[in-house]
C-alpha positions in Angstrom: 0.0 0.0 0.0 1.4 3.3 -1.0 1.5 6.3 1.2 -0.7 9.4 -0.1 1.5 12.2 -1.4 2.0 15.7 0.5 -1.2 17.8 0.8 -1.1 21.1 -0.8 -0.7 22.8 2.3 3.2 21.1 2.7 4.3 22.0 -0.9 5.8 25.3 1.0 5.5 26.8 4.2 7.2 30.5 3.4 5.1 33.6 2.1 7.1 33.5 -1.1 5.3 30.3 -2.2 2.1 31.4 -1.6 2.3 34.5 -3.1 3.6 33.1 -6.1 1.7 29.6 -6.1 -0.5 28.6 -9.5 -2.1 25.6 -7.3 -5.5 26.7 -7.7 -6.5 25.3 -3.9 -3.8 27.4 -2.9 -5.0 30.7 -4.9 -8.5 29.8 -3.5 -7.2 30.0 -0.1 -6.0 33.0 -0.8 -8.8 34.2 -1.7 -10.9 32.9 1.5 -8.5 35.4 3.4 -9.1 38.5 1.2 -12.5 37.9 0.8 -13.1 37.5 4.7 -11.1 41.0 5.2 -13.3 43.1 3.1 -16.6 41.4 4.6 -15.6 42.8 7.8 -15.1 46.2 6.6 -18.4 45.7 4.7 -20.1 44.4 7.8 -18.4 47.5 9.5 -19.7 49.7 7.7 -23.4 48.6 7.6 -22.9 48.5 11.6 -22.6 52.4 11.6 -25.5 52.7 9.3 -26.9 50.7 11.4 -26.3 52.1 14.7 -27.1 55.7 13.3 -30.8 54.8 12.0 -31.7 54.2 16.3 -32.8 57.4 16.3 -34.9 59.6 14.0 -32.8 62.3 14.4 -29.6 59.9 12.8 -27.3 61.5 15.8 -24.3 59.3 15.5 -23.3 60.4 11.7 -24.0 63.6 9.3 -25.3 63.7 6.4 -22.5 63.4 4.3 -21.0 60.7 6.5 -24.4 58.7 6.5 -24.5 58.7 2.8 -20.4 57.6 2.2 -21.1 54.7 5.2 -24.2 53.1 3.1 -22.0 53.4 -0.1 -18.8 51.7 1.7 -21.0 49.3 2.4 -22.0 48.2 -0.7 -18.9 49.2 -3.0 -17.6 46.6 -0.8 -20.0 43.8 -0.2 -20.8 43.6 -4.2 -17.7 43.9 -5.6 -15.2 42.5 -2.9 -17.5 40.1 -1.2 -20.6 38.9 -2.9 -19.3 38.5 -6.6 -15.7 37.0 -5.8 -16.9 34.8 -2.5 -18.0 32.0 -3.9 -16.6 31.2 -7.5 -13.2 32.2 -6.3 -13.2 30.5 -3.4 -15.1 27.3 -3.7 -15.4 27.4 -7.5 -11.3 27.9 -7.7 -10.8 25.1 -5.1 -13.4 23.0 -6.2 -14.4 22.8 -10.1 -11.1 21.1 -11.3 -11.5 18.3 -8.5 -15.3 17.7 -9.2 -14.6 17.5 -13.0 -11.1 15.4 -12.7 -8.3 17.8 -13.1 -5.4 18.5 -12.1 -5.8 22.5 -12.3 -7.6 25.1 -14.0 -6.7 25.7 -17.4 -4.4 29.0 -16.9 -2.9 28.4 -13.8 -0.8 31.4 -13.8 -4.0 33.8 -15.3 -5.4 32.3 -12.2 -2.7 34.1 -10.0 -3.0 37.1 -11.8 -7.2 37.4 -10.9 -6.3 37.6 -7.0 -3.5 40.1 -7.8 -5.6 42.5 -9.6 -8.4 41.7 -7.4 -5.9 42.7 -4.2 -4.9 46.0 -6.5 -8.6 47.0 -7.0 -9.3 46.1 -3.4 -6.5 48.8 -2.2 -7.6 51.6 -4.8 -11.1 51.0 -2.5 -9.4 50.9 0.9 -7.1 54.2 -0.6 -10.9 55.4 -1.1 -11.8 55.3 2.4 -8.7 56.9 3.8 -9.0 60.0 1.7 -12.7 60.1 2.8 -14.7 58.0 1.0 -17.4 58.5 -1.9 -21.5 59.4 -1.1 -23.1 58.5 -4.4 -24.1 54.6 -3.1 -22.9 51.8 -4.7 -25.1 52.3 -8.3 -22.8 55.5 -9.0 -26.0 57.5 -10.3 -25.3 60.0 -12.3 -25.5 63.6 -12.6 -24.9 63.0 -8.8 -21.7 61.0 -9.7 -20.2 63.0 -13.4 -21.1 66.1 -11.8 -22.0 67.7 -8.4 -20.4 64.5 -5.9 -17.7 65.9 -3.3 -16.3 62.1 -3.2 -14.1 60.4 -4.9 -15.8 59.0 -7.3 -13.0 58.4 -10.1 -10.6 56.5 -7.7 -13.6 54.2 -6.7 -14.7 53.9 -10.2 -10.9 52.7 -11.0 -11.5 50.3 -7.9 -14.1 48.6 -9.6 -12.9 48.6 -13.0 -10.2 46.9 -12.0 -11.8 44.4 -10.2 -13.5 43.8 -12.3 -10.8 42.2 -14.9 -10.6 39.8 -12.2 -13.8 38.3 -12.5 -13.3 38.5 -16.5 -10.3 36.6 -16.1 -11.3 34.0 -13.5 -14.7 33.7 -15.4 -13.0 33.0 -19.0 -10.6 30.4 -16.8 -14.2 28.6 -15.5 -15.2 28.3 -19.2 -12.4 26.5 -20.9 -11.6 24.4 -18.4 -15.0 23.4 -18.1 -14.8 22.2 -21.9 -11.6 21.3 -22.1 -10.2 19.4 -18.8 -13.3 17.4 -17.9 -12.1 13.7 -17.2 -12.8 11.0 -19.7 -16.7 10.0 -19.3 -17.1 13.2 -17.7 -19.6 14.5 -20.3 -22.0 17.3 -19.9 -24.9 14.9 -18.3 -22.4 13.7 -15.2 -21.2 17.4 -14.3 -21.8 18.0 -10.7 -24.6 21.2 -10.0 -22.3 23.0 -8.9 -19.9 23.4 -11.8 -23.0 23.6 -14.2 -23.9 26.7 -12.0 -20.5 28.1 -12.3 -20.1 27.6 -16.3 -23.5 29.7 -16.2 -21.7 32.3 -13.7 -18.6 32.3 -16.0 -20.9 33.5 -19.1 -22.1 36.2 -17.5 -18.6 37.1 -16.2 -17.6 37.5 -19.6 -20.4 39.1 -21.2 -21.7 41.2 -19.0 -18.6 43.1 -17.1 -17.3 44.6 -19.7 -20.2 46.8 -20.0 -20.0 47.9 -16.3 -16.1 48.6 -17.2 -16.9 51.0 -20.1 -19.9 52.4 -18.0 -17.6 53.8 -15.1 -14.6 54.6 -18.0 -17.9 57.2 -19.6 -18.4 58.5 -15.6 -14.3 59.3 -15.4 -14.4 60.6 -18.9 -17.8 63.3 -18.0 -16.2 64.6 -14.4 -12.6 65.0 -15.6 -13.2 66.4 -18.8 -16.0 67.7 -19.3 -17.7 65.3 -22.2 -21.2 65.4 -22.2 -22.3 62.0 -21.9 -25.1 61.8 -19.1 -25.3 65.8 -18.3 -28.6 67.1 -20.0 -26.7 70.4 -20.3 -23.8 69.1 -22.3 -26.0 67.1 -24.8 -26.0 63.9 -22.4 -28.6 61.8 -21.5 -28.9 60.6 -17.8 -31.2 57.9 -18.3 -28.1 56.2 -20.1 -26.2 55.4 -17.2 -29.0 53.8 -15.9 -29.7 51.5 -19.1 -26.3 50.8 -19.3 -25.1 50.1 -15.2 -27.9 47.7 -15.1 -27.5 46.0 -18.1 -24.7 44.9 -16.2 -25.8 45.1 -12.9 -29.1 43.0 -12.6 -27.3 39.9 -14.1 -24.8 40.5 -11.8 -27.4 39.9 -9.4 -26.8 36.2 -10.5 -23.4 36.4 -10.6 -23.7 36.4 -7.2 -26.9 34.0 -6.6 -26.0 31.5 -9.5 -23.3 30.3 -7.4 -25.3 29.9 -4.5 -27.6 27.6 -6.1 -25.1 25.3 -7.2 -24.1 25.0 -3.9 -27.2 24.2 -2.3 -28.1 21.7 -5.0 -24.6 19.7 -3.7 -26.0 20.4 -0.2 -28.9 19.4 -0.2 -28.3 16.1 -2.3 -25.8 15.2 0.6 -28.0 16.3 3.5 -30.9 13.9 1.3 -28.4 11.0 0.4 -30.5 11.3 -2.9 -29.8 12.1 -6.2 -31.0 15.5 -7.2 -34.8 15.3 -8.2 -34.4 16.1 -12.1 -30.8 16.8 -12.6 -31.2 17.9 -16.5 -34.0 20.4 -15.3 -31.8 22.1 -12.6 -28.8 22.3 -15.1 -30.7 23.5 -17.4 -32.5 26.2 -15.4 -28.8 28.0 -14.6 -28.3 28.3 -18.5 -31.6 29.8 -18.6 -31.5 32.3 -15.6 -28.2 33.3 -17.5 -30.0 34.0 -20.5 -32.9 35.6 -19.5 -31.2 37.7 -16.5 -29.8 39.9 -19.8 -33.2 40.9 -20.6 -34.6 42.2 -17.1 -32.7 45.4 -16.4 -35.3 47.6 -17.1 -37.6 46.9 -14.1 -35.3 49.1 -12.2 -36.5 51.8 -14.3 -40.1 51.7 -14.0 -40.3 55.0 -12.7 -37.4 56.9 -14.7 -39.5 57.8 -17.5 -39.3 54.8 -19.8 -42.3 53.9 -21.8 -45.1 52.2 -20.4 -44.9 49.4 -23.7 -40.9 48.8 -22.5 -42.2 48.3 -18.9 -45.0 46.1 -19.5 -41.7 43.9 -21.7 -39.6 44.1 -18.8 -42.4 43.0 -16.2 -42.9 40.1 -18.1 -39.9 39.3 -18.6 -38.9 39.8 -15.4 -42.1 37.4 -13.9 -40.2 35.0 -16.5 -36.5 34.6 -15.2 -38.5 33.7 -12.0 -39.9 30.2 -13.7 -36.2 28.5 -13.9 -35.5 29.9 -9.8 -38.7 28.1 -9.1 -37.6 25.0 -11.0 -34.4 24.6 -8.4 -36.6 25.3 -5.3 -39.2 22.8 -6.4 -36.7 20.1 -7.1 -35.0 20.8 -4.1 -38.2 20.2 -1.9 -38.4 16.6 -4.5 -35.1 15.7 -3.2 -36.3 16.2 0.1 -38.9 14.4 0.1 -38.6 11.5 2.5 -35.3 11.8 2.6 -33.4 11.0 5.9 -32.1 14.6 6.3 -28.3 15.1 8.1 -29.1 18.3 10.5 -25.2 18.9 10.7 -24.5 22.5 10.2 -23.8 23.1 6.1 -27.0 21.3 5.6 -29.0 23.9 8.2 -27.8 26.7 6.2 -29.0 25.0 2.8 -32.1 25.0 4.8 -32.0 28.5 5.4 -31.4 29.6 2.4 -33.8 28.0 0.7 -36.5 29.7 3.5 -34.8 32.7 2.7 -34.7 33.0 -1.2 -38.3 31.6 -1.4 -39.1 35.0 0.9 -37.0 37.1 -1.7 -37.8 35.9 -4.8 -41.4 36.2 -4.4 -41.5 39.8 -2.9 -38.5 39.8 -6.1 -42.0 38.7 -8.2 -44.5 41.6 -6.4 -41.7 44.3 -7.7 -42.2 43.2 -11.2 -45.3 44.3 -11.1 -45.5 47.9 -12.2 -48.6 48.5 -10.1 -46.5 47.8 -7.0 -43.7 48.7 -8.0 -44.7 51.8 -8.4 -45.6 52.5 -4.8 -42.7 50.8 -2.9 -39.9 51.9 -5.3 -36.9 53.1 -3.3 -38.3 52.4 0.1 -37.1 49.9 2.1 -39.1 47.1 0.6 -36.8 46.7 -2.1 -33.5 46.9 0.7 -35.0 44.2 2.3 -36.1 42.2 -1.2 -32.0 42.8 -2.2 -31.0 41.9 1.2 -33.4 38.4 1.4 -31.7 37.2 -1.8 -27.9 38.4 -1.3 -27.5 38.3 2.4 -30.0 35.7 3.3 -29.4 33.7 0.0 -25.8 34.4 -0.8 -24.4 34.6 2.2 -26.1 31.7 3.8 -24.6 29.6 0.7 -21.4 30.4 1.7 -21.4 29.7 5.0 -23.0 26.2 4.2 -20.2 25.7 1.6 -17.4 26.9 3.6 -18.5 24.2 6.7 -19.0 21.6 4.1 -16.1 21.7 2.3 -13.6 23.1 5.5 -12.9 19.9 6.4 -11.6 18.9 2.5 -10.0 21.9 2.5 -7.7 22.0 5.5 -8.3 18.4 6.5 -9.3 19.5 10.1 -13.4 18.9 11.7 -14.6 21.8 13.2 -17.4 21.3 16.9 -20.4 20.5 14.8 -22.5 21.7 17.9 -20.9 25.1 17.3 -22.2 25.1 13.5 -25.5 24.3 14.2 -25.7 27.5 16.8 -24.2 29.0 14.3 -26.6 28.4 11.8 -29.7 28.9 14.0 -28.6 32.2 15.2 -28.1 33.3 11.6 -31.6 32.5 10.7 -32.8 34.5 13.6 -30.8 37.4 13.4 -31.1 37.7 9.5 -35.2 38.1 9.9 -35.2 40.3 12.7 -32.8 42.5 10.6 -34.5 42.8 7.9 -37.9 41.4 8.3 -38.9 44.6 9.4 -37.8 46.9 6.7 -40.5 45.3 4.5 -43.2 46.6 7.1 -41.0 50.3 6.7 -41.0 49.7 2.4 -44.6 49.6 2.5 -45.5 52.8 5.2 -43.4 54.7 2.9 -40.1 54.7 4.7 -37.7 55.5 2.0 -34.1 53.7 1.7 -31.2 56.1 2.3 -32.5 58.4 4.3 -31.0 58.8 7.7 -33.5 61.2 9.2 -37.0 60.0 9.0 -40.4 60.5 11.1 -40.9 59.1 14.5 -43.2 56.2 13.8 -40.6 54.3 12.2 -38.5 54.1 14.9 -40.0 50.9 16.4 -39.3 48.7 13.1 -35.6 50.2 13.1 -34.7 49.5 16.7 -35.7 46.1 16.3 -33.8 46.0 12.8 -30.6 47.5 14.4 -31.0 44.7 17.1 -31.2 42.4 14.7 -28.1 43.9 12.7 -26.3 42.9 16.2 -27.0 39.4 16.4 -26.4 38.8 13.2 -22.8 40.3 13.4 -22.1 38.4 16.2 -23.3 35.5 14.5 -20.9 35.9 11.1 -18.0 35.8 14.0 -18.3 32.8 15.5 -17.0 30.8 13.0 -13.5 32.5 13.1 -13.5 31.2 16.3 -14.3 27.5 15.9 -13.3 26.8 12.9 -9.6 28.6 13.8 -9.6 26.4 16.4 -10.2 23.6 14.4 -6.7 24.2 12.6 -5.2 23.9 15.7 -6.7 21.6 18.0 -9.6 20.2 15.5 -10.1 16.4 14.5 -8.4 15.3 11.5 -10.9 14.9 8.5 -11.4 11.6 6.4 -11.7 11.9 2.7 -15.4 11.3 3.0 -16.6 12.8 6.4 -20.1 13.5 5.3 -20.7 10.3 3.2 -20.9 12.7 0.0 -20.6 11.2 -3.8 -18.3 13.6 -6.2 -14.7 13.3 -7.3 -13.5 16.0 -4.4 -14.6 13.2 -1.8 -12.4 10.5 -3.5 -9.2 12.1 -2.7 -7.0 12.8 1.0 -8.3 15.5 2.8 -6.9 18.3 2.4 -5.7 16.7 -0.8 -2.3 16.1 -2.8 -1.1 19.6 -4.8 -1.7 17.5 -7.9 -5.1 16.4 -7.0 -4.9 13.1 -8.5 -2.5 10.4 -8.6 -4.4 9.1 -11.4 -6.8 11.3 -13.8 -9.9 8.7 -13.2 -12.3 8.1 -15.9 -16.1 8.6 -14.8 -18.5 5.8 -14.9 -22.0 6.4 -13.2 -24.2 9.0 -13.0 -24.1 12.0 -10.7 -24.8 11.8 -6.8 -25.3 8.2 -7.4 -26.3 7.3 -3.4 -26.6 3.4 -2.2 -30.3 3.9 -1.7 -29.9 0.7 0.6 -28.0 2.4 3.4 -28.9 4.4 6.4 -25.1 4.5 7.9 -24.1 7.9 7.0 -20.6 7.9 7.4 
């Protein structure tokens, strides 16, 4: 019997072969850590929005420091948190062991994606030294070409050049997807999860560039002058707004499409079933790809557009729902007298899907223009965003990161711990931002700081909420940084999971497999004659 080679951990212990490492388990770890630093100053900064919406008077910040702490906030979580965390952590880690390979397919393109990531990331933290931009994170313009105090060019350089990243680690996903599959791997035997991140990876590609040239116009108009979106120069405002969410509302599943592929791999494991109709669920990520392209214009329903363009994009918009529904459904099918594992990444699958059922269908009462209409720019749609990013996205990745921890660094974490973890989540999440759909519909509207007594009830209870919940999202540097030091060593299979990744050491070899194996059976092929778990 032969011994199983080095992890990837041992192939070098100094800085210098980390920084300069094209193991892509190694670039995903590096991205775990960057990732994890700007959630915290994300989650920072929604703690002093937060703290200063106690009071209707907003006594802890000014205006103009109320309106650059909300657009920290979500410079940071969309572009530094919610679009990298999951395909560059877990879909860099994970996609060439679930399809049989031994890396992605531009190892050192790979390496450059963190780097530029970790440039755009300190063009943003360079941002909030100097003091920080008050446009919010959609970079509306004339506010952002013309009258803004902020700086608004070095943030739009921050995200431009993030956003190469995500091009590059998106065209990486794609052609290693086609090309490095492992023989009998065809499309049919792909796990969910890298069907969800090919999806991902087509937006990546298509849609980015549009944002890049978007901010490029915004740099051109306030340093020069060019009348692009100011009215008085010949410009059209509207414009930005066609144009930032063309991109922007299919980055919405840039950020969720993930998500779902990791729940499907979840909840298959937490089932021990095969996924209730596989071809329908891989099919339904193409198809919220597709169709998320032709949605932006709900977020205009009240900027003028024609009524005929609205009544389009509310269909359309009722439409991209149909393949969401498609995963939820089949998810429930899966299950469905299944003997369901209660250990903590399968709690958060369960939350999520509570969670994005409550988003998407308040998601479904914005398409309608006669609602729409009414609770547009209240807090109804914060907490509609929130339900699917936060309570969606973020629950994903906390199921993913305690399913896959133990693969990754080979080390169990307390499962009792997780399970608090996940519970305490749940609870804190609603009482956060359960009550901002009660503020939506009296009228409250998002980004105000200063508002009228009455709503002071539903944001003290949302600001408690906002507590909990941070406290929550810190407990697992606690247990599962113990759990590199003093945690029980993983087996290659600890949660009785089907999928190449479980077939190899945990954490495994730098080359992933001794062998390249070929690929025989179906996908999440469970013994349906055993209850033994592990």
């Amino acid at each position: 019997m032969t011994a199983n080679p080095p992890s990837y951990l041992n192939a070098g212990h100094t800085i210098r072969s980390w920084l300069l490492t094209t193991d892509h388990k190694r670039i995903a770890v590096l991205y775990l850590v960057s990732v994890t630093f700007f959630f915290l100053v994300g989650g920072a900064a929604a703690g002093l929005v937060r703290a200063d919406l106690l009071t209707p008077e907003g006594d802890l910040l000014t205006n103009e420091g109320y309106n650059r702490a909300f657009t920290l906030h979500g410079v940071i979580m969309v572009w530094f948190f919610l679009i990298p965390s999951i395909p560059n952590v877990f879909g860099n880690f994970l996609i060439p062991l679930m399809i049989g390979a031994r890396d992605l397919a531009f190892p050192r393109l790979n390496l450059l994606s963190w780097y530029i990531y970790i440039l755009g990331g300190l063009f943003t933290l360079i941002v909030l030294l100097v003091g920080g931009v008050d446009t919010g994170w959609t970079f509306y313009t004339p506010l952002s070409s013309m009258f803004s105090n902020g700086n608004v060019v070095l943030v739009a350089a921050a995200v431009f050049i993030v956003g190469f990243s995500s091009i590059l680690t998106g065209l990486n996903f794609i052609v290693t997807i086609h090309r490095l599959r492992a023989p009998g791997m065809g499309w049919g035997r792909m796990p969910l999860f890298v069907w969800s991140h090919y999806a991902t990876s087509i937006i990546l590609v298509l849609a980015t560039p549009v944002l890049s040239i978007t901010l490029v116009l915004i740099a051109a108009e306030r340093l020069f002058g060019l009348g692009i979106f100011d009215p008085s120069l010949g410009g059209d405002p509207l414009l930005f707004q066609h144009l930032f969410w063309f991109y922007s509302h299919p980055a919405v599943y840039i950020m969720v499409l993930p998500a779902l592929g990791v729940i499907s791999e979840l909840v298959a494991a937490a089932a021990r079933k095969p996924v209730f109709g596989y071809s329908f669920v891989a099919g339904s990520s193409i198809a919220i790809a597709i169709i998320g392209f032709f949605v932006w214009g709900h977020h205009m329903f009240v900027s003028g557009q024609s009524m005929y363009a609205s009544a389009v994009f509310s269909f359309l918009s009722l439409a991209v729902a149909v393949p969401s529904g498609i995963k939820v459904y089949n998810w429930t099918a899966t299950l469905y007298k299944g003997n369901i594992l209660l250990d903590p990444p399968f709690l958060f699958a369960m939350s999520f899907i509570g969670l994005f059922v409550v988003g998407g269908l308040t998601g479904l009462a914005l398409a309608m223009l006669s609602i729409d209409v009414h609770v547009h720019d209240t807090y109804f749609v914060v907490a509609h965003f929130h339900y699917i990013m936060v309570g969606g996205t973020i629950s994903a990745y906390f199921g993913a990161l305690h399913f896959w921890w133990p693969k990754m660094f080979g080390r169990m974490y307390p499962l009792t711990w997780g399970r608090i973890t996940a519970a305490t989540i749940f609870f804190g999440f609603n009482l956060t931002f359960f009550p901002q759909f009660i503020l939506g519909f009296l009228g409250m509207p998002r980004r105000y700081h200063v508002y009228a007594p009455e709503f002071q009830t539903l944001h003290v209870l949302s600001s408690a909420g906002s507590t909990l919940l941070g406290l929550a999202y810190l407990l697992p540097f606690v247990y599962l940084g113990y759990s590199l030091v003093a945690g029980k060593r993983a087996s290659a299979n600890p949660w009785g999971a089907t999928g190449l990744e479980w077939t190899v050491p945990s954490p495994p070899p730098k080359h992933n497999f001794v062998e390249i194996p070929t690929v025989t059976g179906r996908p999440y092929d469970y013994p349906v004659d055993k209850e033994d778990r592990r």
